[in-house]
BADRENPA-921745 format. One line per 10 residues: for each residue x, y, z of N, C-alpha, C. Coordinates in nm, 3 decimals, padded with zeros to 5 digits. Atoms other than C-alpha are relative to their C-alpha. Example, Ala and Ser with C-alpha at 12.3 -4.5 7.8 and 13.67 -1.06 7.14 Angstrom:
BEGIN
00.089 -00.119 00.000 01.230 -00.450 00.780 00.090 00.120 00.000 ~ -00.082 -00.119 -00.006 01.367 -00.106 00.714 -00.077 00.109 00.073
This chain:
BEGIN
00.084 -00.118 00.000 00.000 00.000 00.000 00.088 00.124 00.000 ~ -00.106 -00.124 -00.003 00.157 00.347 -00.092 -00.130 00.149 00.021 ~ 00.056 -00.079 -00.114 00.042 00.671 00.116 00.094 00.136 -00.053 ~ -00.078 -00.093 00.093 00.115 01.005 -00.070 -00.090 00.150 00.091 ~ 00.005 -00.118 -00.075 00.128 01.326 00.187 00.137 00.096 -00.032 ~ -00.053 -00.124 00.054 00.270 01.671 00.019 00.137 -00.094 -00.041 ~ -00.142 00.084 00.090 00.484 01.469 -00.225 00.098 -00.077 00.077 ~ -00.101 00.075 -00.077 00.661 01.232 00.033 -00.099 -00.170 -00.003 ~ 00.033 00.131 00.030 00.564 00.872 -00.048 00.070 -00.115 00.131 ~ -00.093 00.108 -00.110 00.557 00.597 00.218 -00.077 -00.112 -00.039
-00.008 00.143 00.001 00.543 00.223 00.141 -00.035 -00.082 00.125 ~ -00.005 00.056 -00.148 00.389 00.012 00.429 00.040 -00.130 -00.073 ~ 00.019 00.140 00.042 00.412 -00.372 00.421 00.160 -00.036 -00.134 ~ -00.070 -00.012 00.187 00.727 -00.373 00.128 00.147 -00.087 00.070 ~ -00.104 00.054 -00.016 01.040 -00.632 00.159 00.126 00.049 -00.025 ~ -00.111 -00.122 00.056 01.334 -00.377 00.177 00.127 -00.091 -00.007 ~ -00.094 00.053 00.029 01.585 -00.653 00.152 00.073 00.024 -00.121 ~ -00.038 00.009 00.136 01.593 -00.694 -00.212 00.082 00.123 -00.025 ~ 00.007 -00.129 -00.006 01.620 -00.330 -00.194 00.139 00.050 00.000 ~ -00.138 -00.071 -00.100 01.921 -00.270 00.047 00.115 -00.076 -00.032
-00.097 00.050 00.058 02.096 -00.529 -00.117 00.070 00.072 -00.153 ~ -00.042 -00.016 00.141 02.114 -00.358 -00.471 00.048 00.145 00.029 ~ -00.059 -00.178 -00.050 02.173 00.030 -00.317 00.150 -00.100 00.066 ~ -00.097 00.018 -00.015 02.452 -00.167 -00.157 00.098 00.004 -00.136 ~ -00.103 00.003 00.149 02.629 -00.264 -00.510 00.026 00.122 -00.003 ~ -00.046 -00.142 00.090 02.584 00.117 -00.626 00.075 00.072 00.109 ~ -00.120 -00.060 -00.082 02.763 00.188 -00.325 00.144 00.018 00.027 ~ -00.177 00.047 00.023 03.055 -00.034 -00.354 00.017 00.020 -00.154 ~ -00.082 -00.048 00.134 03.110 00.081 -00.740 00.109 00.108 00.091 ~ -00.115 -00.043 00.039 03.446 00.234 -00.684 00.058 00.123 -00.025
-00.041 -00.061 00.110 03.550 00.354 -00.970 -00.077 00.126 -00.044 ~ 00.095 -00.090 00.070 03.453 00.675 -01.162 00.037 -00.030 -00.110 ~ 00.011 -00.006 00.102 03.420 00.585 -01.469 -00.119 -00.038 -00.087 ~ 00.150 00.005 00.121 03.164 00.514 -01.789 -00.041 -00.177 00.054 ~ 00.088 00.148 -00.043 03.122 00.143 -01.685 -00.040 -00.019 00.125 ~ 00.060 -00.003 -00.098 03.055 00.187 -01.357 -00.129 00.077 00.032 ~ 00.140 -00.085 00.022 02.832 00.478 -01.412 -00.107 -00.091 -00.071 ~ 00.130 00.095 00.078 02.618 00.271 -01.670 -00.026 -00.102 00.108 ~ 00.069 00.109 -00.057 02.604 -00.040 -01.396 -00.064 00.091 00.133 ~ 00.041 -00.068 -00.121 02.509 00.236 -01.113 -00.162 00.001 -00.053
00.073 -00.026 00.075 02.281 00.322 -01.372 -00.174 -00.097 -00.002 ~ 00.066 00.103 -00.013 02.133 00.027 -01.433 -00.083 -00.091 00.105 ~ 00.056 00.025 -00.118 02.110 -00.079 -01.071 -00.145 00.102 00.085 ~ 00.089 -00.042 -00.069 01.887 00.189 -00.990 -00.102 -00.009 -00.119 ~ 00.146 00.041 00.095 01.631 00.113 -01.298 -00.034 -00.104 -00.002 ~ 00.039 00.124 -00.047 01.663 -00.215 -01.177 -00.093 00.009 00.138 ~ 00.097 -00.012 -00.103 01.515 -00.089 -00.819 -00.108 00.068 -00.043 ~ 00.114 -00.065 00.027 01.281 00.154 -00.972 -00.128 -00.079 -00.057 ~ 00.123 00.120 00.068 01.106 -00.152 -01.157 -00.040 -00.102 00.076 ~ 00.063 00.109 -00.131 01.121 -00.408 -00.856 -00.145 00.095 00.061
00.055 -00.084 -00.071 00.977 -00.103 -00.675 -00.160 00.003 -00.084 ~ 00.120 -00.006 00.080 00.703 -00.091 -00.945 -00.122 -00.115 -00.004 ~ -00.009 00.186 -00.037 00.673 -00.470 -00.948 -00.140 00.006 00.130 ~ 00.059 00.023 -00.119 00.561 -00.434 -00.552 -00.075 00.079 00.033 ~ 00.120 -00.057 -00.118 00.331 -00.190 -00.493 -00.094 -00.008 -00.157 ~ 00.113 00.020 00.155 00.150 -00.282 -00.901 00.009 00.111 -00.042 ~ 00.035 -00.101 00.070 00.170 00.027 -01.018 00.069 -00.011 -00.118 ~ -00.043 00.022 00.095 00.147 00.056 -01.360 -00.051 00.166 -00.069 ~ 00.012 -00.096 00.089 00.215 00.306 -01.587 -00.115 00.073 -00.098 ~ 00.159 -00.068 -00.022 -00.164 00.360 -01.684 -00.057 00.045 00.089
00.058 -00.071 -00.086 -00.279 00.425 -01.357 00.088 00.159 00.029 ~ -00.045 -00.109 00.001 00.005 00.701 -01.330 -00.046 00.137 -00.113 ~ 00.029 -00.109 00.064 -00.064 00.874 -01.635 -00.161 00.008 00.021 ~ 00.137 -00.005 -00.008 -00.464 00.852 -01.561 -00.037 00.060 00.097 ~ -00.012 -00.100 -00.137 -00.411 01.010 -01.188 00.036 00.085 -00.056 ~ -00.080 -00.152 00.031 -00.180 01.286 -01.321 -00.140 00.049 -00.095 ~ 00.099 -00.050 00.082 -00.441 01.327 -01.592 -00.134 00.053 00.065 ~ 00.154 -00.005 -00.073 -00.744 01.335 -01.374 00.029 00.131 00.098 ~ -00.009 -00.135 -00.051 -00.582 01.610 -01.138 00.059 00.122 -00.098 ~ -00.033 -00.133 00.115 -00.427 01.827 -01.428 -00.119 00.062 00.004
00.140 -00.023 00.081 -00.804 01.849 -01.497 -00.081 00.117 00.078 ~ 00.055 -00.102 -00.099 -00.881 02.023 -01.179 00.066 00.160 -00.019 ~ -00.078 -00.135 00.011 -00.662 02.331 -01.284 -00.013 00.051 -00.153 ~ 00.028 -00.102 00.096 -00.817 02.398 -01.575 -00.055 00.133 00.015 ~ 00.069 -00.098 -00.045 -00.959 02.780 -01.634 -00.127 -00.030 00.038 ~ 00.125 00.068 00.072 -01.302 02.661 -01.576 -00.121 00.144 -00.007 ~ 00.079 -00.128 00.078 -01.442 03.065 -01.571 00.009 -00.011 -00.107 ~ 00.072 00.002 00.158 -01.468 03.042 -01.936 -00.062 -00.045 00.017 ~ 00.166 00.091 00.128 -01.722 02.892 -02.170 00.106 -00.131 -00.031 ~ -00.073 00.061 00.056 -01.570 02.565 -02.217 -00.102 -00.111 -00.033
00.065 00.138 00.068 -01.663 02.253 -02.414 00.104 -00.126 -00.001 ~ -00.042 00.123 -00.070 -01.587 01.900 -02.328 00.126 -00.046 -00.169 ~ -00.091 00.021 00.068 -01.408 01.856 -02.664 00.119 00.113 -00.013 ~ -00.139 -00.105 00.009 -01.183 02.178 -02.632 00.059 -00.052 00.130 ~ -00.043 00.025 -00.127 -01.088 02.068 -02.273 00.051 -00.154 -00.018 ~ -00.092 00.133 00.027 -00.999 01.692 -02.432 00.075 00.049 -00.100 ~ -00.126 -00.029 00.107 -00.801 01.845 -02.742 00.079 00.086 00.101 ~ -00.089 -00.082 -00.101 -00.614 02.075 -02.455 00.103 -00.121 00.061 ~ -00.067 00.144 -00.071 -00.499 01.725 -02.347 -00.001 -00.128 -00.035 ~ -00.033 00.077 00.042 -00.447 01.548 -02.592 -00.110 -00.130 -00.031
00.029 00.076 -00.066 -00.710 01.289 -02.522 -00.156 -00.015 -00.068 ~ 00.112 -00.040 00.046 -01.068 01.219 -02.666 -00.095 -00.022 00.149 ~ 00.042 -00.078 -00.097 -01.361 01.365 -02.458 -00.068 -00.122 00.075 ~ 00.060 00.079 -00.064 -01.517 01.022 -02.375 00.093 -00.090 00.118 ~ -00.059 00.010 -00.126 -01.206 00.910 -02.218 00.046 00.095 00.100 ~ -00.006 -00.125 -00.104 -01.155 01.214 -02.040 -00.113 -00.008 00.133 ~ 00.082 -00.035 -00.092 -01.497 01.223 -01.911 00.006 -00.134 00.133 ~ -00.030 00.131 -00.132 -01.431 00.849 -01.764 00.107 -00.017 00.112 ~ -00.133 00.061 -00.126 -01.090 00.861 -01.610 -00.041 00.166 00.086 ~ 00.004 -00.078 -00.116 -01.217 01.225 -01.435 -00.157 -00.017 00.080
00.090 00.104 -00.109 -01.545 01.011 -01.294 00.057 -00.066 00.052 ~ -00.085 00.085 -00.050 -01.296 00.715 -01.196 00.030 00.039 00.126 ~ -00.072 -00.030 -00.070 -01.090 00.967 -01.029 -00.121 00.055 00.137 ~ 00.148 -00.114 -00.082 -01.397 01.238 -00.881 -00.091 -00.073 00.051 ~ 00.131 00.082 -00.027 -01.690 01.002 -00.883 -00.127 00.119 -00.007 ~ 00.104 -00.114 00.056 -01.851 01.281 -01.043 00.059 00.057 -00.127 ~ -00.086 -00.006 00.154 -01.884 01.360 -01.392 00.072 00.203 -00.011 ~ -00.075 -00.136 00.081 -01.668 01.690 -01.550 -00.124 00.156 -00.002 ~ 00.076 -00.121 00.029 -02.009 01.896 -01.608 -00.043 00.027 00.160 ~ 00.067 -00.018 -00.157 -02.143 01.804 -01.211 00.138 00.123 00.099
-00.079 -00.048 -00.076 -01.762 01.948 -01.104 00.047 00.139 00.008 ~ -00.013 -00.153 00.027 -01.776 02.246 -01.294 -00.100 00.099 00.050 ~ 00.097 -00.038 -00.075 -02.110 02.322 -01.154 00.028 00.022 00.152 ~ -00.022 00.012 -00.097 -01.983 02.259 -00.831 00.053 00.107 00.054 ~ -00.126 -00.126 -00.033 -01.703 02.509 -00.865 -00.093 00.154 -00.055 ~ 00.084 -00.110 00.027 -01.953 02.765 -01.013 -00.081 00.068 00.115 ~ 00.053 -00.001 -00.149 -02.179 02.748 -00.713 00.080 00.031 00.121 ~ -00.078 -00.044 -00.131 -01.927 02.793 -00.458 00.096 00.146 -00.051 ~ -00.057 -00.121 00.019 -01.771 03.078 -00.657 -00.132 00.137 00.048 ~ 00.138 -00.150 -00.054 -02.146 03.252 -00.646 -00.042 -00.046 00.187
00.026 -00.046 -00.091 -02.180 03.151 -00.310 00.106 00.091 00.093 ~ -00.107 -00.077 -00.073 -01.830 03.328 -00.179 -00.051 00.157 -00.086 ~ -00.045 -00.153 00.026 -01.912 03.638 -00.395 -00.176 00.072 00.073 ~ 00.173 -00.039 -00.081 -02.313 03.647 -00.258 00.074 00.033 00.142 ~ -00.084 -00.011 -00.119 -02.096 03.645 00.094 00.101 00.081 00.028 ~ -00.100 -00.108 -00.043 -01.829 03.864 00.050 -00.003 00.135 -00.063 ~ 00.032 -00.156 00.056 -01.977 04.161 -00.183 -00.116 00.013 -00.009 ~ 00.112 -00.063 00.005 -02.243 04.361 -00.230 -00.062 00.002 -00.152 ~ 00.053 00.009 00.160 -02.290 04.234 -00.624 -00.177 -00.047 00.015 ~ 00.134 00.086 00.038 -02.615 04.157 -00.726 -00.022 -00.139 -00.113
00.010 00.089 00.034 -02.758 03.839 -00.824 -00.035 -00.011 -00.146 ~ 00.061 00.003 00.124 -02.873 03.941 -01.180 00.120 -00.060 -00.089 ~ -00.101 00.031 00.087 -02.706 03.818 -01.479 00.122 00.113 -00.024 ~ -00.066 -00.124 00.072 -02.535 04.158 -01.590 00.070 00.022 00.101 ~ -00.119 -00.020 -00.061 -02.366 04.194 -01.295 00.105 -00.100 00.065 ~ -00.119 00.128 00.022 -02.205 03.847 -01.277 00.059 00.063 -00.123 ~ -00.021 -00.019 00.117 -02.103 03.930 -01.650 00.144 00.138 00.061 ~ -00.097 -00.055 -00.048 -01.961 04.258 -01.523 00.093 -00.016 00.056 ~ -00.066 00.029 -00.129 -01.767 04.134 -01.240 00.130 -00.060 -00.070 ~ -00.094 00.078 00.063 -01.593 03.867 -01.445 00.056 00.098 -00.100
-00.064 -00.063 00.132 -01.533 04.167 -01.771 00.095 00.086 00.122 ~ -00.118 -00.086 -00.056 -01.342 04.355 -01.465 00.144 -00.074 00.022 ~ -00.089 00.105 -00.043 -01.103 04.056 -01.385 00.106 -00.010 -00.087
C-alpha cells in the first residue's frame, strides 16, 4: 500500500531486503568511470522496476491520476466545451470524461457546476454584487 502526503511517499508492508541489497552494489562501485556509471545506472532502474513490481503500479494508472488532477486546474471561468478541454490534453472527450469520474466520482459537467456554485456563493458572501445576470457578467469583464 503506498500513502502520498505533500509529495513524500511511504510504502507500508514492502520487503526492503531486495532493496538494500542492490543500493549496496551502487555503493561499492568504486571507480569513476563510464562502466561503472552505466552499472550504477542500471542498478537503480533495476530498483525503480522491482519497486514498481511491488506496490502494481502501472504506468496507466500514473498517467490517468496525473491526468485526472491536471483536470482540476483547468480555467473553468470560461465557456468551455468538453471537446476543447480533451483536445487541450491530448485525449478524446469520452475518455476524459471516464478517467475524471474514476478519479472524482462525479462527472466533469457536475464538477464544474460545483465550482460555479461555490464561486457565487463566496461572492453572494463577500460583496455587495447583485444576483442578476449583468452583474455576474460585469464582475468577471473587470477581472
Amino acid at each position: 500500500m503506498m500513502i502520498k502526503t505533500d509529495d513524500i511517499y511511504i510504502i507500508h508492508n514492502l520487503d526492503i531486503t531486495k532493496y538494500k541489497t542492490l543500493i549496496d552494489e551502487i555503493i561499492n562501485l568504486q571507480e569513476n568511470n563510464v562502466i561503472h556509471y552505466l552499472k550504477a545506472n542500471s542498478l537503480l532502474f533495476l530498483i525503480l522496476a522491482q519497486l514498481f513490481e511491488d506496490i502494481n503500479l502501472s504506468e496507466n494508472q500514473m498517467q490517468t491520476k496525473s491526468l485526472a488532477n491536471d483536470l482540476k486546474f483547468v480555467n473553468y471561468a470560461e465557456k468551455l466545451i468538453l471537446k476543447a478541454i480533451a483536445k487541450k490534453f491530448c485525449i478524446h472527450p469520452n475518455y476524459l470524461t471516464r478517467i475524471f469520474h474514476e478519479k472524482f466520482h462525479l462527472s466533469l459537467k457536475q464538477y464544474i457546476m460545483q465550482l460555479k456554485l461555490k464561486k457565487a456563493r463566496s461572492l453572494l458572501i463577500t460583496t455587495e454584487l447583485s444576483i442578476s445576470p449583468s452583474m455576474y457578467r460585469k464582475y468577471y469583464a473587470e477581472k
